[in-house]
PyMOL Python script that loads the backbone (N, CA, C, O; Angstrom):
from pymol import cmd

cmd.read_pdbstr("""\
ATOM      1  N   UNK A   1       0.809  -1.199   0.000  1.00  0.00           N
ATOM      2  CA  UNK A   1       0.000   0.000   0.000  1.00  0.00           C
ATOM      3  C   UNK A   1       0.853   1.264   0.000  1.00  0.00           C
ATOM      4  O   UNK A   1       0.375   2.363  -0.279  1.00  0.00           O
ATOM      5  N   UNK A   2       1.941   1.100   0.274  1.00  0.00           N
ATOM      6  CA  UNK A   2       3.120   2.238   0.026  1.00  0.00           C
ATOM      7  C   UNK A   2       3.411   2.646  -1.103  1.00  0.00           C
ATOM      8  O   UNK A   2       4.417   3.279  -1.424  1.00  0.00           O
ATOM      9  N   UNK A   3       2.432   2.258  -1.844  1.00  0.00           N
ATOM     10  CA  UNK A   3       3.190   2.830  -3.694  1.00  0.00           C
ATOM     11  C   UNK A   3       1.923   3.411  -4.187  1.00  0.00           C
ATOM     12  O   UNK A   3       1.333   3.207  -5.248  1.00  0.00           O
ATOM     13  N   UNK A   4       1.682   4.050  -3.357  1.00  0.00           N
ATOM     14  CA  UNK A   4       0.247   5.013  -3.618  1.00  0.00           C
ATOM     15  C   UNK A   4       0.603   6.433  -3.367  1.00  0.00           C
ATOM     16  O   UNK A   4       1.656   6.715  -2.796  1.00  0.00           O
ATOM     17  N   UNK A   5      -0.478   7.599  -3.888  1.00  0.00           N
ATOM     18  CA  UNK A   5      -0.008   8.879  -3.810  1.00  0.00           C
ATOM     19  C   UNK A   5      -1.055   9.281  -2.709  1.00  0.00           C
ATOM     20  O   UNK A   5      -2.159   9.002  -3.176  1.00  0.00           O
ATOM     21  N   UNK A   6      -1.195   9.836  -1.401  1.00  0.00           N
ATOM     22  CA  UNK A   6      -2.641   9.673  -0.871  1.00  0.00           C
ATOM     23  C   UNK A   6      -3.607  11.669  -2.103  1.00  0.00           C
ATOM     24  O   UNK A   6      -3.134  12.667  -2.646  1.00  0.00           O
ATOM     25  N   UNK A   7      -4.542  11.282  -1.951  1.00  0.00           N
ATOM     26  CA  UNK A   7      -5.541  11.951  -2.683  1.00  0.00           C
ATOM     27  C   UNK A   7      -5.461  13.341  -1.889  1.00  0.00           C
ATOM     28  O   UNK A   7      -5.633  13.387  -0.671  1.00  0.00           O
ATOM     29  N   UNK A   8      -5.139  14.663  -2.802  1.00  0.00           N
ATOM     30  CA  UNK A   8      -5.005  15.580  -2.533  1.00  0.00           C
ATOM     31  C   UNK A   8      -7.078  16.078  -1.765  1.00  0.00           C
ATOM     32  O   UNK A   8      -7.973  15.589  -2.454  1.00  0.00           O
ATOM     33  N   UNK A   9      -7.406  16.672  -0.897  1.00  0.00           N
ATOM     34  CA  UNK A   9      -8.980  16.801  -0.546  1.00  0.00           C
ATOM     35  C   UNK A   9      -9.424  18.026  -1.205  1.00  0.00           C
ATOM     36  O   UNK A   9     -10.586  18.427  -1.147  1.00  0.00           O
ATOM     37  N   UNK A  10      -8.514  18.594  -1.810  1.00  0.00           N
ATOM     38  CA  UNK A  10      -9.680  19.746  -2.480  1.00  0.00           C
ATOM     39  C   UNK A  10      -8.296  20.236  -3.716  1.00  0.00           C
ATOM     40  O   UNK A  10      -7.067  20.210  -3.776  1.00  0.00           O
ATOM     41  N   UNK A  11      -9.326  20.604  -4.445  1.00  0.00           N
ATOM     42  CA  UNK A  11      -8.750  21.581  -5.654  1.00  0.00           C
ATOM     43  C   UNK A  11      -8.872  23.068  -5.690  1.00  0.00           C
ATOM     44  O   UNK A  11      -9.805  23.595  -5.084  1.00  0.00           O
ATOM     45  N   UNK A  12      -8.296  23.547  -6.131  1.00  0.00           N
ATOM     46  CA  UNK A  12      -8.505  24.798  -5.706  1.00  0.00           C
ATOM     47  C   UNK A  12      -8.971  25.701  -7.450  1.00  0.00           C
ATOM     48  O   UNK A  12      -8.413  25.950  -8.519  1.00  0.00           O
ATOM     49  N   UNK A  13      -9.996  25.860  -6.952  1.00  0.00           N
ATOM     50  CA  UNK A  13     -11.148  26.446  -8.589  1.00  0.00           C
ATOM     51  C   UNK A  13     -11.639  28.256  -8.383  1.00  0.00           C
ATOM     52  O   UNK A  13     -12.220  28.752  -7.417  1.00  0.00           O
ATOM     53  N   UNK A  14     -11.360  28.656  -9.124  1.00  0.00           N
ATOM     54  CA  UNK A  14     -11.971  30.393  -9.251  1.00  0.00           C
ATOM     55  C   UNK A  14     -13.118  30.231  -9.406  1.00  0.00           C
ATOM     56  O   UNK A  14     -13.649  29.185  -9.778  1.00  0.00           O
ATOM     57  N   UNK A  15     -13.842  31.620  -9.043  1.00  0.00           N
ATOM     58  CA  UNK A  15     -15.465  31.687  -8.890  1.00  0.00           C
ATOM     59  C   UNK A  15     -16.097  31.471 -10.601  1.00  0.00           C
ATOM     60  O   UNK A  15     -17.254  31.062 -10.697  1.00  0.00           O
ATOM     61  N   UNK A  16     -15.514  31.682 -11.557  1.00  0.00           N
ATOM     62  CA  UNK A  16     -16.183  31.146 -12.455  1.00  0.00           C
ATOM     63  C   UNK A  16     -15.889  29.784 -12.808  1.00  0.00           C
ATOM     64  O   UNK A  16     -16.750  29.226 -13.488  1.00  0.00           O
ATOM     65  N   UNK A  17     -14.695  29.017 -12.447  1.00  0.00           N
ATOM     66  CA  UNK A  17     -14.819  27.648 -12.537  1.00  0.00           C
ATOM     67  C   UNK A  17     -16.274  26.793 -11.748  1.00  0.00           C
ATOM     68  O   UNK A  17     -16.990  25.944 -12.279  1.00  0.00           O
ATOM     69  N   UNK A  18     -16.390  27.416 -10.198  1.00  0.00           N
ATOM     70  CA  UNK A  18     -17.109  26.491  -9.739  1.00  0.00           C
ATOM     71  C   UNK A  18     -18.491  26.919 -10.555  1.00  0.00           C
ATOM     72  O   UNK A  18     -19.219  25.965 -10.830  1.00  0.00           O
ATOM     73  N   UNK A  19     -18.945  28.231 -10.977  1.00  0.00           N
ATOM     74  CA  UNK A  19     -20.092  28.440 -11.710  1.00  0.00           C
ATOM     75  C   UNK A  19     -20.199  27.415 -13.060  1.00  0.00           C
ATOM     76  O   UNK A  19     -21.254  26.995 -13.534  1.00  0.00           O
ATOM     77  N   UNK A  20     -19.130  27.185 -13.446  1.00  0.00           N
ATOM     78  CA  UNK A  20     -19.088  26.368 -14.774  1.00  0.00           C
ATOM     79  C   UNK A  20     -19.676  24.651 -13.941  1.00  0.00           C
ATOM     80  O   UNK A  20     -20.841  24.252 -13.901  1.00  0.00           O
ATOM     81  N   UNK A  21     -18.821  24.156 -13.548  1.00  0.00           N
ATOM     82  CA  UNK A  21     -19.283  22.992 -12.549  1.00  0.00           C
ATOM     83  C   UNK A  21     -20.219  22.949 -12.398  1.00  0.00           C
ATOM     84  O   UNK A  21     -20.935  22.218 -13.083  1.00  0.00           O
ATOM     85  N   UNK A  22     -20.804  23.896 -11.183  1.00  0.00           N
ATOM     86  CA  UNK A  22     -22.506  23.623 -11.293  1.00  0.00           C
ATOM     87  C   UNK A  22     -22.982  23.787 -12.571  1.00  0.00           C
ATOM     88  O   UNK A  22     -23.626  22.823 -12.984  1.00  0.00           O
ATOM     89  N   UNK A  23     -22.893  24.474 -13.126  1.00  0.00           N
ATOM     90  CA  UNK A  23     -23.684  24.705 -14.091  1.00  0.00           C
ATOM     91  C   UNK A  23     -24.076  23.238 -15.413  1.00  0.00           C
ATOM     92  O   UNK A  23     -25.112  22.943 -16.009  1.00  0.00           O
ATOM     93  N   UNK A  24     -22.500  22.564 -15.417  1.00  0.00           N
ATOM     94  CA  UNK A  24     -22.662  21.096 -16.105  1.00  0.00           C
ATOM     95  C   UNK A  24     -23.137  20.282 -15.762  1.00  0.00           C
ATOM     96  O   UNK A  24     -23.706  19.406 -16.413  1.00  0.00           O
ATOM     97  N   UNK A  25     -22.970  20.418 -14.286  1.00  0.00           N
ATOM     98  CA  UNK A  25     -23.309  19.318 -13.099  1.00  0.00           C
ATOM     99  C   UNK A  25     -24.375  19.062 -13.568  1.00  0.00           C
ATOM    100  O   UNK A  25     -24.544  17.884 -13.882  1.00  0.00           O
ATOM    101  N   UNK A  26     -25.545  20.068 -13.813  1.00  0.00           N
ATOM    102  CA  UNK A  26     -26.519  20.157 -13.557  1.00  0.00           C
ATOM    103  C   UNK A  26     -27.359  19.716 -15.554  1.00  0.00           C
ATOM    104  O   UNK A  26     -28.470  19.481 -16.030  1.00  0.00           O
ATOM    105  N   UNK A  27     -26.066  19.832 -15.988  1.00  0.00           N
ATOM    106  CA  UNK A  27     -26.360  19.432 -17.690  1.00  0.00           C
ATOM    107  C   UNK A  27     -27.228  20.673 -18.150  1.00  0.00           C
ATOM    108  O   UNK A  27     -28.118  20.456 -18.972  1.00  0.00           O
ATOM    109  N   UNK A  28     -27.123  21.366 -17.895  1.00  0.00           N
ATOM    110  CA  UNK A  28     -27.653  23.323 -18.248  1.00  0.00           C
ATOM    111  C   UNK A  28     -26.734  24.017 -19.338  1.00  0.00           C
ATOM    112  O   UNK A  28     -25.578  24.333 -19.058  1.00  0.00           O
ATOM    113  N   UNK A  29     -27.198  24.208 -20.390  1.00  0.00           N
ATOM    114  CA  UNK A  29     -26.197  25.215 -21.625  1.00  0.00           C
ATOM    115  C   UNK A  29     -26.137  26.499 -20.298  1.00  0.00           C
ATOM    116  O   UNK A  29     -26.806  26.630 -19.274  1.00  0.00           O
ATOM    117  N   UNK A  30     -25.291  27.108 -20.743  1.00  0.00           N
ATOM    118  CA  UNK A  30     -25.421  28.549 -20.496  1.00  0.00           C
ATOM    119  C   UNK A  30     -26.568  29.432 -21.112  1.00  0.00           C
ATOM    120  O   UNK A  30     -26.866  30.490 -20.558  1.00  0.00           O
ATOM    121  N   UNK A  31     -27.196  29.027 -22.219  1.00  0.00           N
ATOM    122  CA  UNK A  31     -28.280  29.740 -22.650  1.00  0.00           C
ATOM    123  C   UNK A  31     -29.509  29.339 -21.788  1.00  0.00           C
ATOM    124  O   UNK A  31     -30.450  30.055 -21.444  1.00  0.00           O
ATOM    125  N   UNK A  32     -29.269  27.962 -21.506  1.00  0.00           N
ATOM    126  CA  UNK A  32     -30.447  27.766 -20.237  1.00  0.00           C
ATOM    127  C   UNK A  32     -30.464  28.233 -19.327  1.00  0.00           C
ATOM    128  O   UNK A  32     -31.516  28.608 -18.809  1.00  0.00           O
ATOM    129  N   UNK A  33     -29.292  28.385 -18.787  1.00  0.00           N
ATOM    130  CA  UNK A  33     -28.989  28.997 -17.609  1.00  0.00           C
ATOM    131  C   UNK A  33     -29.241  30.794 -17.421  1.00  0.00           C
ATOM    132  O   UNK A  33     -29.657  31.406 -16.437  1.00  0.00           O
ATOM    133  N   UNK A  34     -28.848  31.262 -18.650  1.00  0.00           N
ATOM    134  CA  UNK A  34     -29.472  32.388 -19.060  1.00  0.00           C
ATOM    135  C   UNK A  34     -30.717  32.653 -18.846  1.00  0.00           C
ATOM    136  O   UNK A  34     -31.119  33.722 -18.387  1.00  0.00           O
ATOM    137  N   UNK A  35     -31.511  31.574 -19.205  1.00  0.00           N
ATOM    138  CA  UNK A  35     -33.163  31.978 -19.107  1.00  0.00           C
ATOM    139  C   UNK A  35     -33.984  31.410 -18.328  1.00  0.00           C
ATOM    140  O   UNK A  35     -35.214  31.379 -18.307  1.00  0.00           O
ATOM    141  N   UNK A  36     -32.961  30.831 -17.498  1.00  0.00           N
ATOM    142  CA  UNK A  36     -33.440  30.456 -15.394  1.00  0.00           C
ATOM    143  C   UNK A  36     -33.540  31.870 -15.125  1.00  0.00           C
ATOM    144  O   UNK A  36     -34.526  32.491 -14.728  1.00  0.00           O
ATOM    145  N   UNK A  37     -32.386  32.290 -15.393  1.00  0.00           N
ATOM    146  CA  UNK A  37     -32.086  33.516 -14.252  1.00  0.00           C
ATOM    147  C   UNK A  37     -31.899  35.116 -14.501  1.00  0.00           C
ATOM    148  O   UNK A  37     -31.488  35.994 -13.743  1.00  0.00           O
ATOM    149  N   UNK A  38     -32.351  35.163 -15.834  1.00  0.00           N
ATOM    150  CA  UNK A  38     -32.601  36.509 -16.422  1.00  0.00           C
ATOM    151  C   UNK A  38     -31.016  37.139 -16.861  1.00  0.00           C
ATOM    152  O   UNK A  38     -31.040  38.150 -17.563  1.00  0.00           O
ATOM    153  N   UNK A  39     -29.814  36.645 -16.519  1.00  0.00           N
ATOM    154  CA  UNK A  39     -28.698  37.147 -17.055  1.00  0.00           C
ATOM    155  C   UNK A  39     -27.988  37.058 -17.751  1.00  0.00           C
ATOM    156  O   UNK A  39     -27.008  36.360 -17.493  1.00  0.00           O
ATOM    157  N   UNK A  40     -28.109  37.779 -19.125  1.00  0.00           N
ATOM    158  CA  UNK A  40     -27.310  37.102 -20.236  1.00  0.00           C
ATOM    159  C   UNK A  40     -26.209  36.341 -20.720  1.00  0.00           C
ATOM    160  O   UNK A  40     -25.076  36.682 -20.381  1.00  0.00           O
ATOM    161  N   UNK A  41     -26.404  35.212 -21.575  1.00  0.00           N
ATOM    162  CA  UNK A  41     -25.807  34.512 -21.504  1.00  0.00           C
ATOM    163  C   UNK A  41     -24.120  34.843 -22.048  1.00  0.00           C
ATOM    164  O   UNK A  41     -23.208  34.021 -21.958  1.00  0.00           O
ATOM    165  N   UNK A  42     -23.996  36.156 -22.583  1.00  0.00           N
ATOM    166  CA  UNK A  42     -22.376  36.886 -22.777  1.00  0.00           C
ATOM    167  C   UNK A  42     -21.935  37.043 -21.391  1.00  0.00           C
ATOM    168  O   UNK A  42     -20.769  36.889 -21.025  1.00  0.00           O
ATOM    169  N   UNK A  43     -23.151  37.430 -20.459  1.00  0.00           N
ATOM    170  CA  UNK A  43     -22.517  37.758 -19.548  1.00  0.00           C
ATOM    171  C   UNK A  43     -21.719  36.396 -18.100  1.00  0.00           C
ATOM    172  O   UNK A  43     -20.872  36.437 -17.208  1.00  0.00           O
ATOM    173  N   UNK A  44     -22.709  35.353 -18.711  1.00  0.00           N
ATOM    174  CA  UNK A  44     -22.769  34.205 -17.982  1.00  0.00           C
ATOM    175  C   UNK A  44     -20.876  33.907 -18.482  1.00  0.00           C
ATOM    176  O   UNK A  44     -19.845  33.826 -17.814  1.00  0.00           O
ATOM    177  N   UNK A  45     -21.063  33.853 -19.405  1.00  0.00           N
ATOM    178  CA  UNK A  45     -19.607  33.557 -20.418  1.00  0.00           C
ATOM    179  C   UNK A  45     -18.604  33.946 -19.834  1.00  0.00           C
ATOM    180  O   UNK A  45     -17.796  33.078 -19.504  1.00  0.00           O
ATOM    181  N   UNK A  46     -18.266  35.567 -19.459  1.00  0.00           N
ATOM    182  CA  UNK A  46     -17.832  35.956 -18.806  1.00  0.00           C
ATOM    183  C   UNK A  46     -17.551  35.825 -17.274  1.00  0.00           C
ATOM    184  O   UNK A  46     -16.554  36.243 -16.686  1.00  0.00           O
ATOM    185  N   UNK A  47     -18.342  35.336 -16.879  1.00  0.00           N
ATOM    186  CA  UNK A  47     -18.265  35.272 -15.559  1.00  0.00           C
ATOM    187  C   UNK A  47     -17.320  33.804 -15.463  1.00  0.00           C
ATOM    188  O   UNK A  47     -16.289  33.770 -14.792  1.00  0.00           O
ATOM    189  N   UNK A  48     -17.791  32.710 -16.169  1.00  0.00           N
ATOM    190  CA  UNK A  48     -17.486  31.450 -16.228  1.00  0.00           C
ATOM    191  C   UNK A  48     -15.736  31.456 -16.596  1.00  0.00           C
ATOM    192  O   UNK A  48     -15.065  30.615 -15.998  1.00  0.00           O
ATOM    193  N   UNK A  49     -15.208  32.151 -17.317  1.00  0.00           N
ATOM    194  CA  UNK A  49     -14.189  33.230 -17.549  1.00  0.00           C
ATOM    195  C   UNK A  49     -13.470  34.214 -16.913  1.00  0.00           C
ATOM    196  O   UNK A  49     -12.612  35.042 -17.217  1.00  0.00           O
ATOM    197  N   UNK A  50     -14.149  33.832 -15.829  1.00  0.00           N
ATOM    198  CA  UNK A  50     -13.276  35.365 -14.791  1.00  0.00           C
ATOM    199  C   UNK A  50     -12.935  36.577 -15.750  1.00  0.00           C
ATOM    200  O   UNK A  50     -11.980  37.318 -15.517  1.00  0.00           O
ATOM    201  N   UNK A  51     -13.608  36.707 -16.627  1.00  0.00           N
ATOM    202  CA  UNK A  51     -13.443  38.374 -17.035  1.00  0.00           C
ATOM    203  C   UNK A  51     -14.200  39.419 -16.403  1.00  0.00           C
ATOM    204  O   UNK A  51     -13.994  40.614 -16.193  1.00  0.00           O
ATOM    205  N   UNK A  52     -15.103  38.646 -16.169  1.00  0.00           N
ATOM    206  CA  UNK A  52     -16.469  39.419 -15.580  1.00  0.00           C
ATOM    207  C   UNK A  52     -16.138  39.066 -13.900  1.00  0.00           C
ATOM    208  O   UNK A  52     -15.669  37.934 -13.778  1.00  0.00           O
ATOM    209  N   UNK A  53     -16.249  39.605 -12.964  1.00  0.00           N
ATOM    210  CA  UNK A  53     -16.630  39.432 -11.187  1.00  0.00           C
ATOM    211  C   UNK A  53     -18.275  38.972 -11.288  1.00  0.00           C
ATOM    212  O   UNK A  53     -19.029  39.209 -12.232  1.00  0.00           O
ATOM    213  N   UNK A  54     -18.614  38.201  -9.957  1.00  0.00           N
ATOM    214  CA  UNK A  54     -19.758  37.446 -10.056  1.00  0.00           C
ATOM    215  C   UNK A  54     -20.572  38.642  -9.325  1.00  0.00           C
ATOM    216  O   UNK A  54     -21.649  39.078  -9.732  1.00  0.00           O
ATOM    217  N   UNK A  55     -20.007  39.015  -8.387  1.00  0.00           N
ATOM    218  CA  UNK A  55     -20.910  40.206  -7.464  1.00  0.00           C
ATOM    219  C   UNK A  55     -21.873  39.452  -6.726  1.00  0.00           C
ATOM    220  O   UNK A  55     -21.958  38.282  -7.098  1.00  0.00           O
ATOM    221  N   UNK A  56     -22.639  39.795  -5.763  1.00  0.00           N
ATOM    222  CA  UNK A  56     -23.296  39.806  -4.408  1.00  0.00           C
ATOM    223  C   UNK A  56     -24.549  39.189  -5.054  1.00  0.00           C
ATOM    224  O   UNK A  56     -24.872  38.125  -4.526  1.00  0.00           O
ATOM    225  N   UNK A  57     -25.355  39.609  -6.097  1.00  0.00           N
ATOM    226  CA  UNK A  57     -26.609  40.014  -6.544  1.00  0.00           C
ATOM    227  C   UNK A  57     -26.622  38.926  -7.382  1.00  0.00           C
ATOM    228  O   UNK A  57     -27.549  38.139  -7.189  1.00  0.00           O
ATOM    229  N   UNK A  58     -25.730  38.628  -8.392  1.00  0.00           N
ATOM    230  CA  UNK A  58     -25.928  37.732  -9.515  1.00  0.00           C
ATOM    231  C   UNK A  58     -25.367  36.357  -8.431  1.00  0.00           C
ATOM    232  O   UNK A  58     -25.893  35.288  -8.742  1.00  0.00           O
ATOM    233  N   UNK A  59     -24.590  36.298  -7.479  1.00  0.00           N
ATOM    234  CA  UNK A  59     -24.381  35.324  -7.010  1.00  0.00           C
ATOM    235  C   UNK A  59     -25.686  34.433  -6.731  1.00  0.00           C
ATOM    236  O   UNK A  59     -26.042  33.357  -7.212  1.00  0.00           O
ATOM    237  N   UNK A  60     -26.422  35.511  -5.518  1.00  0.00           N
ATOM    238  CA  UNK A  60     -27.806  34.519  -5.151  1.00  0.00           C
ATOM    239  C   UNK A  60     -28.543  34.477  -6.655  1.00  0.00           C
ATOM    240  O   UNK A  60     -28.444  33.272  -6.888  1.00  0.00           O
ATOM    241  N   UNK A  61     -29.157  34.996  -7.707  1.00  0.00           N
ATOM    242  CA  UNK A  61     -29.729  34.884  -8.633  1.00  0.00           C
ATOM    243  C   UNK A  61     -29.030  33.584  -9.262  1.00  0.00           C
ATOM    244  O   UNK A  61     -29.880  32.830  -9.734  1.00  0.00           O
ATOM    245  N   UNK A  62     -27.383  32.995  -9.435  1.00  0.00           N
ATOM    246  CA  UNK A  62     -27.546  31.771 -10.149  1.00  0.00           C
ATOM    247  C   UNK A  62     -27.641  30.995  -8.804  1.00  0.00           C
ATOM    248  O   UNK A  62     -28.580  30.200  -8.845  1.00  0.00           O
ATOM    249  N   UNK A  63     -26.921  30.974  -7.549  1.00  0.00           N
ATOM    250  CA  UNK A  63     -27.214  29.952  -6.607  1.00  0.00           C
ATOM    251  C   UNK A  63     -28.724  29.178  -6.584  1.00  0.00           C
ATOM    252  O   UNK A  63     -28.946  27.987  -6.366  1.00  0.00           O
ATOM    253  N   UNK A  64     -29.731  30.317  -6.896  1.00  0.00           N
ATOM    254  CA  UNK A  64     -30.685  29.875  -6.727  1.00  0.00           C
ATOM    255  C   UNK A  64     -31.457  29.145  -8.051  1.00  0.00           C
ATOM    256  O   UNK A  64     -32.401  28.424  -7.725  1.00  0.00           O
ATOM    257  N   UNK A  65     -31.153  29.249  -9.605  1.00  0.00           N
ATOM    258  CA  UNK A  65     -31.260  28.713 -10.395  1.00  0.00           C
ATOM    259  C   UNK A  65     -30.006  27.322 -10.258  1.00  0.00           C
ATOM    260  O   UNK A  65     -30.143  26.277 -10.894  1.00  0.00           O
ATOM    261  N   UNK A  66     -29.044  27.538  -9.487  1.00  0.00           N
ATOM    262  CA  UNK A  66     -28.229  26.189  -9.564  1.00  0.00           C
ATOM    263  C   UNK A  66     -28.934  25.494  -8.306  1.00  0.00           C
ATOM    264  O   UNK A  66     -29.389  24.507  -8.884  1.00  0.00           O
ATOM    265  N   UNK A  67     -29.274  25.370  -7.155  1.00  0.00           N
ATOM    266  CA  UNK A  67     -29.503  25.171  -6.239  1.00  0.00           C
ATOM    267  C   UNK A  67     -28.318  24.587  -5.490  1.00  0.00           C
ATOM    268  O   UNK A  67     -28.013  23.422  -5.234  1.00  0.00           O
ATOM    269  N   UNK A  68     -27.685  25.871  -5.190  1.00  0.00           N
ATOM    270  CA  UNK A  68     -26.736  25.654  -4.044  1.00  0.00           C
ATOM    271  C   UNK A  68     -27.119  27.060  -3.310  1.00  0.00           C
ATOM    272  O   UNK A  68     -27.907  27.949  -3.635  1.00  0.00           O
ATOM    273  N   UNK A  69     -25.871  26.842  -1.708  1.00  0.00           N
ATOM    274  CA  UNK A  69     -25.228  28.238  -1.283  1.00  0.00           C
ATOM    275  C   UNK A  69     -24.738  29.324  -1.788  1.00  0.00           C
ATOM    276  O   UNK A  69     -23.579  29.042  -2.090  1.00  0.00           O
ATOM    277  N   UNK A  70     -25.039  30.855  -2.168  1.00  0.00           N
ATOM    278  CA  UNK A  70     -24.235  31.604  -2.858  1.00  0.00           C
ATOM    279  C   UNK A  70     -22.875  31.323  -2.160  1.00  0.00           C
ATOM    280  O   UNK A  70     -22.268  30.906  -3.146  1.00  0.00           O
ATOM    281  N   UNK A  71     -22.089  31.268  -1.272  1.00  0.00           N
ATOM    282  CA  UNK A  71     -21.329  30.866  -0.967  1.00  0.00           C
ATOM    283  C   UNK A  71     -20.756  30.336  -1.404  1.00  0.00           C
ATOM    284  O   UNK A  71     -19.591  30.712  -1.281  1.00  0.00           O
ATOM    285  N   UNK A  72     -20.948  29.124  -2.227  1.00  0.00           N
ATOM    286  CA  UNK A  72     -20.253  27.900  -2.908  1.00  0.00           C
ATOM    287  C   UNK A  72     -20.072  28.289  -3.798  1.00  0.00           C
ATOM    288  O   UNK A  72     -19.569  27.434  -4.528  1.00  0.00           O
ATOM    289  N   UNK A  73     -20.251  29.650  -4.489  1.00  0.00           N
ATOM    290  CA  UNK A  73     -20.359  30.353  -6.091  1.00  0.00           C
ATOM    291  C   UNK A  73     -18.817  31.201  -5.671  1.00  0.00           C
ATOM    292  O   UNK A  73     -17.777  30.882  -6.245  1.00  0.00           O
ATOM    293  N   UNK A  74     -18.846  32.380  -4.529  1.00  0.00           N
ATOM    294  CA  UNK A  74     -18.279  33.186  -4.064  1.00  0.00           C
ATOM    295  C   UNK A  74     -17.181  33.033  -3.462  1.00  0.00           C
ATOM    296  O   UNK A  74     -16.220  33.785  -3.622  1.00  0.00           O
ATOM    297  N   UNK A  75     -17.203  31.779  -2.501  1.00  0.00           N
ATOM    298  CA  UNK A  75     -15.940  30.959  -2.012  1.00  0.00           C
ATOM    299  C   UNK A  75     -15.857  29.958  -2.169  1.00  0.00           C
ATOM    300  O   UNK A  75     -16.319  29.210  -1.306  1.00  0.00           O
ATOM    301  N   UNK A  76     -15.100  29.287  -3.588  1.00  0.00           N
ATOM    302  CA  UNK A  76     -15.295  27.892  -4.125  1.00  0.00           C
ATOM    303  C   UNK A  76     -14.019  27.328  -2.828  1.00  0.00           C
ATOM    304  O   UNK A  76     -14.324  26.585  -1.895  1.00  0.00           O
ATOM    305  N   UNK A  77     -12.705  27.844  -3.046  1.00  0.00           N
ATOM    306  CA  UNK A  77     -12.039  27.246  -2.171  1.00  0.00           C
ATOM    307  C   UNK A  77     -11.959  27.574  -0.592  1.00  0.00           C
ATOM    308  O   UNK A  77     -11.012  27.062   0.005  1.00  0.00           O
ATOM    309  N   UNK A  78     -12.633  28.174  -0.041  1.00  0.00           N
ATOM    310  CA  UNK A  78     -12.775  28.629   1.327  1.00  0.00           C
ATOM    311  C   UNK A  78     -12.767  27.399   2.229  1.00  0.00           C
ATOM    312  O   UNK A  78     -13.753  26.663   2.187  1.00  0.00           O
ATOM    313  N   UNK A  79     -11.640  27.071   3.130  1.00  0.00           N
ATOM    314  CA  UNK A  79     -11.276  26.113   3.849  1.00  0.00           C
ATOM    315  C   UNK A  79     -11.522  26.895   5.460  1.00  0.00           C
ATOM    316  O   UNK A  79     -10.921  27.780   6.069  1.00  0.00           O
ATOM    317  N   UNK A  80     -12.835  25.975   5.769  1.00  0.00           N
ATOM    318  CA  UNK A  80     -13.007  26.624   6.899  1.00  0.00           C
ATOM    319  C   UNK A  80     -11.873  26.591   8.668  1.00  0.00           C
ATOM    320  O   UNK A  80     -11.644  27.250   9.682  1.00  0.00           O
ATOM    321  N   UNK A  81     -11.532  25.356   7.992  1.00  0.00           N
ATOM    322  CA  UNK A  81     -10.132  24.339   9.183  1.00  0.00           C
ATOM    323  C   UNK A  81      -8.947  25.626   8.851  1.00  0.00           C
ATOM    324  O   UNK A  81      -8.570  26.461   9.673  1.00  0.00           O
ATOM    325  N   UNK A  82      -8.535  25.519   7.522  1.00  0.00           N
ATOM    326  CA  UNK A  82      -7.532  26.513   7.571  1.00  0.00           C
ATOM    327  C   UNK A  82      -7.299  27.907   8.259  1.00  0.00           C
ATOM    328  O   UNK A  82      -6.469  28.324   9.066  1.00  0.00           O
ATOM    329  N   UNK A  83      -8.536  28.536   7.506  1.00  0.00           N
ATOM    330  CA  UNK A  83      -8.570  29.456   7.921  1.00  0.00           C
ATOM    331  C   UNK A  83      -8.947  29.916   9.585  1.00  0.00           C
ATOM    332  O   UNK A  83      -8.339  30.913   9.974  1.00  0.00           O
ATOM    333  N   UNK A  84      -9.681  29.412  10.348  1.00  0.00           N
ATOM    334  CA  UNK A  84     -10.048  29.133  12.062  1.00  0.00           C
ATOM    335  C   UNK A  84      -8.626  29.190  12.181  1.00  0.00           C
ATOM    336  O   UNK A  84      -8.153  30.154  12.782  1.00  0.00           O
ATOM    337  N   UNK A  85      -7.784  28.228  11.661  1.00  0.00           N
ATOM    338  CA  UNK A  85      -6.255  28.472  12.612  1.00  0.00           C
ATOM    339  C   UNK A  85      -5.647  29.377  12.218  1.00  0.00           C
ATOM    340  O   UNK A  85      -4.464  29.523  12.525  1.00  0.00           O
ATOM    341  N   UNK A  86      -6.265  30.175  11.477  1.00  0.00           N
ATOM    342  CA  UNK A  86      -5.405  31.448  11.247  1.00  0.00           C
ATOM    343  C   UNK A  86      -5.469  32.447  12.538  1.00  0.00           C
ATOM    344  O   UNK A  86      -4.844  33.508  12.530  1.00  0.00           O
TER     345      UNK A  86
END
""", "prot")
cmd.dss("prot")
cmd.show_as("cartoon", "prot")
cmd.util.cbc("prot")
cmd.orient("prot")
């Protein structure tokens, strides 16, 4: 069992990666996703892209067409252990 690598527990993803994730997870175009949640889908693009910032407002608007935490949109890698021992 010594010739194993043990499994790193998290990856570390930008706020438009984890938007992309859910968003496949969930098998949703971005144009669908567009017309869950009223925000265009250039702009979805962007965001998924980190060109665009997700902001406060559009966060809960896809959280709630993805059905997660805005949180999980806003702080994909937020390690709550780590950070406490800070």
């Amino acid at each position: 069992m010594k010739d194993y690598s043990k499994a790193k527990p998290r990856i570390d993803v930008s706020v438009g990666e984890s938007v992309r994730i859910l968003r496949e997870l969930q098998e949703l175009s971005q144009n669908e996703l567009a017309e869950l949640t009223g925000i265009p889908q250039s702009t979805i693009s962007a965001i998924e892209n980190d060109r665009v910032q997700l902001g406060v407002e559009r966060a809960k608007v896809l959280a709630r067409a993805l059905n997660c935490h805005p949180a999980v949109l806003v702080f994909p890698g937020w390690d709550i252990e780590r950070e406490s021992a800070a």
